[in-house]
VEXMIFI-197466 format. One record per residue: x, y, z of N, C-alpha, C in turn. Coordinates in steps of 0.1 Angstrom, whole numbers, m for minus. Layout:
N
   n_xx   n_yy   n_zz  ca_xx  ca_yy  ca_zz   c_xx   c_yy   c_zz
      X      Y      Z      X      Y      Z      X      Y      Z
...
This chain:
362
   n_xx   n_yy   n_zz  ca_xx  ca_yy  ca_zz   c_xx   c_yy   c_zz
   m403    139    250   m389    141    256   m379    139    245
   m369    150    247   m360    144    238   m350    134    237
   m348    128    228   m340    113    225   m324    118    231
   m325    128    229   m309    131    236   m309    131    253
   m319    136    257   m321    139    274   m323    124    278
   m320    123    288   m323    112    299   m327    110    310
   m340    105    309   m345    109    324   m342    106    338
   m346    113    348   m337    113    358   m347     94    366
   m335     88    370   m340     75    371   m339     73    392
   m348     70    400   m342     72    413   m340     58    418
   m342     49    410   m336     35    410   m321     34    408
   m318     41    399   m305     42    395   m294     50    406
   m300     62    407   m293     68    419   m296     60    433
   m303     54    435   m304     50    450   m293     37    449
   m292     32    438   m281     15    442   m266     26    441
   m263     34    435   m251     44    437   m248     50    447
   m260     56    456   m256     58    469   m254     48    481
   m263     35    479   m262     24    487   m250     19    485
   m248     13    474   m232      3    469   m221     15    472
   m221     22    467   m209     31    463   m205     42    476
   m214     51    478   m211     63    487   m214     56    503
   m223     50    506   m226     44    518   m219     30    520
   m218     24    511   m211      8    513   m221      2    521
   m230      5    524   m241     m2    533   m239    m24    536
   m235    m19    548   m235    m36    557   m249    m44    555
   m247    m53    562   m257    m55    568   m258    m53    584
   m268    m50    593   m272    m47    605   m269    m30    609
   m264    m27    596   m257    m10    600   m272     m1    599
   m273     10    609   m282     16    613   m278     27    605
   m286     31    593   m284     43    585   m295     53    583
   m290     62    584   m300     75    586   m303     83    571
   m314     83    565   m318     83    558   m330     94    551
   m327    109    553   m333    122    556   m334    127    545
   m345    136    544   m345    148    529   m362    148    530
   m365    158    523   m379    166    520   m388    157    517
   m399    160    514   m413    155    509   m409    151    497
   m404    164    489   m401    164    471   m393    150    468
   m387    147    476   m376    133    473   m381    121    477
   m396    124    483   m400    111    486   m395     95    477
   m397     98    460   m397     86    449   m381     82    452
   m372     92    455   m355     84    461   m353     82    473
   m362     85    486   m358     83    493   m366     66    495
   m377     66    491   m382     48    489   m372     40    481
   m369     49    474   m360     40    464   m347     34    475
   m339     46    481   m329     43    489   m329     33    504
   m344     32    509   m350     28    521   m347     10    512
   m355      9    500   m358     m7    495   m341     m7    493
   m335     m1    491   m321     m3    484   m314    m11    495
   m315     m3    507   m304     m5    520   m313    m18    524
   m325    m17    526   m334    m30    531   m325    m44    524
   m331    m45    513   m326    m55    505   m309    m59    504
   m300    m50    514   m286    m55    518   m289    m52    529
   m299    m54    541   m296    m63    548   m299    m53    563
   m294    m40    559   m291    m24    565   m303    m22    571
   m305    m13    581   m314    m12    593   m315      8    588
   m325     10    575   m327     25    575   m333     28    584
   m333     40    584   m338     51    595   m346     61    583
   m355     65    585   m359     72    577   m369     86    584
   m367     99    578   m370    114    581   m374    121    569
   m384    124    565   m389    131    561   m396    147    565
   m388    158    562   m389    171    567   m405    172    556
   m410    184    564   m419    190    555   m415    207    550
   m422    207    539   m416    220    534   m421    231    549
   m408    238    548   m407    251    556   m404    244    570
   m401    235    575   m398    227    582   m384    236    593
   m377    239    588   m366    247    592   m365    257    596
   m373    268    583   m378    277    591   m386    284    601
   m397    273    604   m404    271    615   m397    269    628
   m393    265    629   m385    261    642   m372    277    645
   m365    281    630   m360    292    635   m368    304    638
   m382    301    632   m388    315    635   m400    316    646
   m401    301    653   m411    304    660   m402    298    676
   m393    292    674   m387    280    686   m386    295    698
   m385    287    707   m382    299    720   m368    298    721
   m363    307    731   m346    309    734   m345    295    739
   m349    287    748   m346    276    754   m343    262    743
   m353    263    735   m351    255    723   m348    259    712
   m344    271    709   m331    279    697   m319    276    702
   m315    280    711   m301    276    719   m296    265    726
   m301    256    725   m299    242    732   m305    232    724
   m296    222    723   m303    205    718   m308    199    730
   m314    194    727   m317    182    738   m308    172    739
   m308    165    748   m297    155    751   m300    137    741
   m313    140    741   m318    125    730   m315    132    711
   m314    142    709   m308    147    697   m298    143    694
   m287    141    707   m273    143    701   m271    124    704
   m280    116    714   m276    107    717   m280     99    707
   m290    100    694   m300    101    685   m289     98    672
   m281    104    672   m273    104    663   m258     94    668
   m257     91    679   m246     90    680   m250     70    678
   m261     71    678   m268     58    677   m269     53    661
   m262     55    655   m258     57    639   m250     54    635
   m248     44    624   m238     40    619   m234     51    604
   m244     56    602   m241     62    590   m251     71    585
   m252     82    579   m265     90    575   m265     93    558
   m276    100    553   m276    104    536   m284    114    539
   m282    125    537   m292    138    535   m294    139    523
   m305    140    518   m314    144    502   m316    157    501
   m308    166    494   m312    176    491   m324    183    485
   m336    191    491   m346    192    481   m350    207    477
   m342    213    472   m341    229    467   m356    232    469
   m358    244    476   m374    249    474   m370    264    474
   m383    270    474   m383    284    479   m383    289    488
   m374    293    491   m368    301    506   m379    312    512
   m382    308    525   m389    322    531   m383    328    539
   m385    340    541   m374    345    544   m375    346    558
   m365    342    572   m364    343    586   m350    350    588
   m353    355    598   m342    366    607   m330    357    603
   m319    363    602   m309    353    597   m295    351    608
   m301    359    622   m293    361    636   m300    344    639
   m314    342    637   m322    336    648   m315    324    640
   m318    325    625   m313    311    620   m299    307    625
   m286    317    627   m272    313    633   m274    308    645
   m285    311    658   m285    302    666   m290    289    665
   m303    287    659   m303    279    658   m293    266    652
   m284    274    643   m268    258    637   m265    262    651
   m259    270    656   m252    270    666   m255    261    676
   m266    261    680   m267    251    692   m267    233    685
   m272    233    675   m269    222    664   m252    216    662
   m245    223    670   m233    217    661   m228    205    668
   m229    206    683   m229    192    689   m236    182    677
   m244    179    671   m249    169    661   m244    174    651
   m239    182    649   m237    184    633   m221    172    634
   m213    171    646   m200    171    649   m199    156    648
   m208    151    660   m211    139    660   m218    126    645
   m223    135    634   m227    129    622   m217    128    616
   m202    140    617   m197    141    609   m185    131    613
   m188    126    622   m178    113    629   m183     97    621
   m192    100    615   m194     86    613   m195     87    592
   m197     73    591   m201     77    572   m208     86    571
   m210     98    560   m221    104    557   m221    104    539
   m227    110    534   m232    115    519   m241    121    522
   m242    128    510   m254    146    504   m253    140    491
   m268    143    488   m266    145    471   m280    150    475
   m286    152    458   m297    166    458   m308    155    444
   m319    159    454   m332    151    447   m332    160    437
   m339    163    422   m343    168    416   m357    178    411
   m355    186    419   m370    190    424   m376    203    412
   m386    208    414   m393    216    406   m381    229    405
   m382    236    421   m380    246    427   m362    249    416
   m356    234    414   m341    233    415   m337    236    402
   m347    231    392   m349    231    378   m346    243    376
   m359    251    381   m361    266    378   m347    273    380
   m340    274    394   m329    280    398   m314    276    394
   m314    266    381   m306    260    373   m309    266    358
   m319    276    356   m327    278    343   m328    267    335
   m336    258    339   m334    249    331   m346    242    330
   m352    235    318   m366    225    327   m363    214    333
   m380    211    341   m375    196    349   m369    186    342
   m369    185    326   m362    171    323   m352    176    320
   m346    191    310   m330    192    307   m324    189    324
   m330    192    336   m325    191    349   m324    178    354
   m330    172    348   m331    158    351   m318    152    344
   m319    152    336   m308    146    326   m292    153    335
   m294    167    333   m283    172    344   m273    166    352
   m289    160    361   m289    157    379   m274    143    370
   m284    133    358   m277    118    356   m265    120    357
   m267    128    342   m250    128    340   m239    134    348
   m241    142    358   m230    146    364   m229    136    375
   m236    126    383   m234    114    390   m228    103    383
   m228    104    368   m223     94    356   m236     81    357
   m242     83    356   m258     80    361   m257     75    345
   m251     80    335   m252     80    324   m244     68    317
   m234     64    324   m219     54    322   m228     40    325
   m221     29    317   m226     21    320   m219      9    335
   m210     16    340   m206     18    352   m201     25    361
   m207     35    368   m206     46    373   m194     45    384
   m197     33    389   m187     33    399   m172     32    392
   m171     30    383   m161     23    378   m150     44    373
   m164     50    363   m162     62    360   m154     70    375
   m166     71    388   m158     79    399   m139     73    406
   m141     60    396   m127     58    404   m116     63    391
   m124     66    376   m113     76    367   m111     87    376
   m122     95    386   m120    108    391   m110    104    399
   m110     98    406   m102     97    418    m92     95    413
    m87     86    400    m66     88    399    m68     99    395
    m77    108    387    m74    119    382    m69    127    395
    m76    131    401    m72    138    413    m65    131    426
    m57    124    422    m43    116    427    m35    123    428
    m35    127    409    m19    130    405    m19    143    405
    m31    154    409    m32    165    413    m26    168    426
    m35    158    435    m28    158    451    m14    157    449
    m10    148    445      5    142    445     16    162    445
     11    169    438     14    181    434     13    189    446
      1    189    451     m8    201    460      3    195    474
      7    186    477     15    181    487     26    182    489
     30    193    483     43    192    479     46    207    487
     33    212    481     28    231    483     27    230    501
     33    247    497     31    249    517     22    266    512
     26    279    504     19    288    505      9    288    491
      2    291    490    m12    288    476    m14    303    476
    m14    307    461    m19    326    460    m29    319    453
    m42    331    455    m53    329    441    m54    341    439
    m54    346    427    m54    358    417    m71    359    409
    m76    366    409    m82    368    399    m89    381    402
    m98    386    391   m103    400    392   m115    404    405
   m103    414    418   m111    416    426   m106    404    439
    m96    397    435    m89    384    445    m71    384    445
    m69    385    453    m56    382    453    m52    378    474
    m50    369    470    m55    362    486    m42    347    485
    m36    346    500    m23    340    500    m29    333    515
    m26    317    514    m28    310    526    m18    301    526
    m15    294    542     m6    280    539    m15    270    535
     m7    258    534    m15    245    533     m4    233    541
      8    241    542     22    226    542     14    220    555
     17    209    552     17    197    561      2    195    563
     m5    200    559    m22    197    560    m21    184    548
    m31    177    549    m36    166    539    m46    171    530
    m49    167    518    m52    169    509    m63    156    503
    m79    164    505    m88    152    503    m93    146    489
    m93    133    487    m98    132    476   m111    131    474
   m116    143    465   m134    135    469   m140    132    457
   m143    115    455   m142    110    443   m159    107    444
   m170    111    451   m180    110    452   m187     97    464
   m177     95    474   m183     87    482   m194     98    494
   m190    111    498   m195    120    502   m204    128    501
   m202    133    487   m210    143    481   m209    133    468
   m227    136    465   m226    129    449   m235    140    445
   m231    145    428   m217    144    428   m206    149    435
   m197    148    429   m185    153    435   m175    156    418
   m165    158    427   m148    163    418   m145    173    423
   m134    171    430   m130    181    442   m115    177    454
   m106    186    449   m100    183    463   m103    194    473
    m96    188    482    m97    196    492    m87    195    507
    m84    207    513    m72    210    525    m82    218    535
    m73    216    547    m80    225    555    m68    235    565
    m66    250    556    m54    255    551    m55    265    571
    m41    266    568    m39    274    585    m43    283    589
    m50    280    602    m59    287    605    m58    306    604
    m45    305    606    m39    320    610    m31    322    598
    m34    319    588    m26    320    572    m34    334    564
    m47    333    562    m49    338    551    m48    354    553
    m45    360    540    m41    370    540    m43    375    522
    m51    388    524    m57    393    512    m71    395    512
    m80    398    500    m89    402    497    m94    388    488
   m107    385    490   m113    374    478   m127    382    474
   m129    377    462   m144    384    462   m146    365    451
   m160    366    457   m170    350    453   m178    355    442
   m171    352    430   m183    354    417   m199    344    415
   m193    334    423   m206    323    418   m214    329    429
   m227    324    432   m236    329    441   m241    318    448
   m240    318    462   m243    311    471   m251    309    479
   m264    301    481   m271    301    491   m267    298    502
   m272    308    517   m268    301    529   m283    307    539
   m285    296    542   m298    292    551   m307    298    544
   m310    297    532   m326    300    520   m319    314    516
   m311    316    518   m308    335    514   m296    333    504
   m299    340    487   m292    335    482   m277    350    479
   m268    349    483   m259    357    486   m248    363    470
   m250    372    467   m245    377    455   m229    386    457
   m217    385    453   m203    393    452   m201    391    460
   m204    383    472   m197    384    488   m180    387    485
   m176    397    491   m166    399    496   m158    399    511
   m152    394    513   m139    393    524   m128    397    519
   m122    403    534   m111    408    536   m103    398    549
    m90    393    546    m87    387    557    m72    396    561
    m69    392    572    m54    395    582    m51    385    592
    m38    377    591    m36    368    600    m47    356    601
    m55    358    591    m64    343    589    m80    349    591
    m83    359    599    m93    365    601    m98    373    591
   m111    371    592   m122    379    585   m119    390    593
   m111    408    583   m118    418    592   m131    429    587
   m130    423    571   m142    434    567   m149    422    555
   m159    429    555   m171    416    546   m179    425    544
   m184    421    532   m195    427    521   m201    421    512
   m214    425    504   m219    417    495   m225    423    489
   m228    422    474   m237    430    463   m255    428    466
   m252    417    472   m270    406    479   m266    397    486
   m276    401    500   m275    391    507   m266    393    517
   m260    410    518   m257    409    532   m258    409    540
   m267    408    549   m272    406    562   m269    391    565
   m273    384    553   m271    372    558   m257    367    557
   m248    372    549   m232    369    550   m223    371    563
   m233    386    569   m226    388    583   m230    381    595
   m243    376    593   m247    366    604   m242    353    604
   m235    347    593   m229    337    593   m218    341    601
   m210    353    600   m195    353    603   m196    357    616
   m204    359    623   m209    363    638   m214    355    644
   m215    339    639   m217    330    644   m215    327    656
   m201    323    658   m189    322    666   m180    324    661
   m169    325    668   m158    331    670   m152    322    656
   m154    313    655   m145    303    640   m151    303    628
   m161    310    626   m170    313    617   m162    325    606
   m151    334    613   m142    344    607   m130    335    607
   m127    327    604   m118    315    598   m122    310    593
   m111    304    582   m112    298    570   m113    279    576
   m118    269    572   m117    255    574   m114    247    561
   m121    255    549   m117    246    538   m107    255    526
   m100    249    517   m100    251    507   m101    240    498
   m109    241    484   m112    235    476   m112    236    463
   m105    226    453   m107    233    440   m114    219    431
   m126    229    422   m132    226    415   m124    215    405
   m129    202    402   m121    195    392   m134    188    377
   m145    188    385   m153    178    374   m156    190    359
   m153    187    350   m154    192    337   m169    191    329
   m175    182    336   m189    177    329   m198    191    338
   m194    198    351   m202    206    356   m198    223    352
   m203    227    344   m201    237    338   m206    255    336
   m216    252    342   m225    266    347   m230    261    360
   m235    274    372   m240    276    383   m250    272    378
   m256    265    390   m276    264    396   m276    268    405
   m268    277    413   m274    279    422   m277    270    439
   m270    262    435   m266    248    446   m253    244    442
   m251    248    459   m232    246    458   m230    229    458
   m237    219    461   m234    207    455   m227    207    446
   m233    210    437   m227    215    419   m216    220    418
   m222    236    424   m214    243    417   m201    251    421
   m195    243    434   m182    241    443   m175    228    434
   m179    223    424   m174    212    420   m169    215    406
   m173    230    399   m173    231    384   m158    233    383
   m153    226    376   m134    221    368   m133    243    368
   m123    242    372   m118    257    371   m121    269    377
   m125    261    392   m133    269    403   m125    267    415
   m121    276    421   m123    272    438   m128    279    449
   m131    272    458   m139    275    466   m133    274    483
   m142    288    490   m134    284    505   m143    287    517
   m142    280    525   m155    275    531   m153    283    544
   m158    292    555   m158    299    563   m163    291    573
   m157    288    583   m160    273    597   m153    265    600
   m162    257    597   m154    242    605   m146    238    595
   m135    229    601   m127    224    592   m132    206    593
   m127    199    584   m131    187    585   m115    183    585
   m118    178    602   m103    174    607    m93    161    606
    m98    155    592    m92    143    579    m82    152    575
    m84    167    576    m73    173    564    m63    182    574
    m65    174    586    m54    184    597    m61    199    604
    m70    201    596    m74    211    602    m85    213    615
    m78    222    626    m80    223    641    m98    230    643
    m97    243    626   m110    254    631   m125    248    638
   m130    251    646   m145    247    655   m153    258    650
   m161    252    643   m173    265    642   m186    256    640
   m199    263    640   m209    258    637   m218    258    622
   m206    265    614   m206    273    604   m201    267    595
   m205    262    581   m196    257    574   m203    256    558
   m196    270    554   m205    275    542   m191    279    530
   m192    269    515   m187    273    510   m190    281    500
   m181    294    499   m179    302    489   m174    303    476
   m175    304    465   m170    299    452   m163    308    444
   m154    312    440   m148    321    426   m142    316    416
   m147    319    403   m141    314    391   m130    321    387
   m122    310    382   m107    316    376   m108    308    369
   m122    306    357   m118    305    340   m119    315    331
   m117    328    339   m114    343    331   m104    348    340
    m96    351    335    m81    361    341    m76    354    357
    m78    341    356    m78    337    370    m65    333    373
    m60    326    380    m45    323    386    m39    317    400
    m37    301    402    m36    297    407    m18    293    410
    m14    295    421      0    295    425      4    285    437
     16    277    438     21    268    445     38    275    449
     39    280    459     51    284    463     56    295    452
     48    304    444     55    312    434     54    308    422
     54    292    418     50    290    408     38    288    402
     30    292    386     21    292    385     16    275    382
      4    270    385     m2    257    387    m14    257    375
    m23    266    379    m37    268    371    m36    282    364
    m43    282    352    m39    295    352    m54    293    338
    m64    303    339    m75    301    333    m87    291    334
    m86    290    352    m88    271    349    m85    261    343
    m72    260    337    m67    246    336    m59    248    341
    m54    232    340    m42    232    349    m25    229    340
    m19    234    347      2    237    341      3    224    343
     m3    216    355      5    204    363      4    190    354
């Protein structure tokens, strides 16, 4: 191995998501989910929460796990939760999903929208209590980052600051960083984004403005609004490429009017872009907008963890809104989309320019 790389440590990451993104009590009932592949973090994170005191819950999916259920479940159990599913969760003080990139098989991608759909009762109720996402380091994730398992490993550290000799200390530089950004963005009521193939105009006034310093998502660097519902107006097209439910989606294009999605397209992957937006009815609404702030994350893998977070990116999420930032949208759907504007890009606050190349004027 090289003396420059650092290997990926799940000791290390697991007291970061215990101390830091979970705050874990003692007697708090935490839910504690992700793949086979993550098993070495998910033990790690189980002794973590144990040892303060915390009552884990632990789930282990098996690969294809997901798609089984959307490809074989009947209409009665595609379309409905059960009632101990939702009561299941509401019995929770807190959850962590482990992300574990694999190879996607491919399922109907109508049957996969029912299946979230009848899911969002739980998806709604999780999102009521603590949560965090971060992403194991797996074979599958390496490869789809071009990268090997240890340059990916080293990756995975340093963008959690895995690498600092106090990480926590590093996410709270992110967080005044992206203070004095908010402090700006709060000020803004219309936001244009410009770039080749985008020119797209939403509100934001009086929405709040999230700071996500990695208690949520690790990592993270990111703000984020959840802009009016009946605002956007224009054309975007998504340069980065996005997986949604194993289908990985290339140039998606939208057209919006009055906040609505009326035309959609994709270079790959569309079948699956239109079964997202035919979800339900909030699924052709916008819930998030987000812009990319962390500088250490620099190229796509292919996992929007990442790459919704690369400094000079923003990104806008089609669904639900997460209703911290004022935003009303209900969907079962909540998929972000990414475009870079660190080539001919252009970010605007009431007429004036803010970002412009990915950096920022402010």
């Amino acid at each position: 191995m090289s003396a420059d790389l650092l290997p990926y440590a799940p000791d290390l990451h697991a007291a970061l998501l215990a101390d830091y993104c979970l705050s874990a009590a003692p007697g708090e009932r935490l839910l504690v989910a992700g793949g086979q592949e993550a098993t070495p973090l998910i033990r790690a994170v189980t002794r973590a929460l144990l040892s303060r005191g915390a009552r884990p819950v632990v789930r282990v999916d098996y690969p294809g796990q997901l798609e089984d259920f959307a490809e074989l479940a009947s209409d009665a159990v595609l379309d409905a939760i059960h009632p101990a599913d939702l009561s299941d969760v509401e019995a929770l003080d807190g959850s962590l999903r482990v992300l574990t990139p694999a190879e996607p098989r491919s399922v109907d991608a109508a049957r996969r929208a029912r299946l979230l759909a009848a899911n969002a009762p739980v998806a709604s109720a999780r999102a009521r209590r603590k949560w965090s996402l971060t992403l194991y380091p797996t074979v599958y994730a390496a490869a789809q980052a071009g990268m090997s398992e240890v340059q990916f490993g080293d990756f995975v550290m340093r963008a959690m600051f895995l690498d600092r000799a106090d990480p926590v200390a590093a996410w709270g530089e992110v967080r005044a960083t992206q203070a004095r950004i908010i402090e700006r963005l709060t000020r803004a009521d219309v936001v244009r984004i410009e770039a080749p193939g985008t020119d797209l105009t939403l509100r934001v006034g009086g929405r709040t403005w999230a700071n996500s310093d990695g208690k949520r998502n690790m990592p993270s660097g990111e703000v984020f609004t959840g802009p009016h519902e009946d605002s956007a107006d224009g054309v975007v097209t998504f340069t980065v490429p996005a997986e949604y439910q194993g289908v990985m989606v290339r140039g998606a294009r939208l057209e919006f009017r009055g906040g609505l999605v009326v035309n959609a397209s994709a270079d790959e992957g569309e079948a699956a872009l239109l079964a997202a937006l035919d979800t339900d009815p909030g699924a052709r609404r916008l819930g998030e907008l987000g812009i990319g702030t962390n500088g250490g994350i620099q190229v796509p893998t292919g996992n929007i963890l990442f790459d919704e977070k690369i400094g000079g990116t923003v990104h806008l999420a089609i669904g639900r809104s997460y209703p911290e930032t004022g935003g009303v949208n209900v969907s079962a759907v909540h998929w972000d989309l990414i475009t870079d504007l660190r080539r001919g890009g252009r970010l605007s606050l009431d007429g004036e320019v803010v970002q412009e190349n990915g950096q920022f004027l402010i």
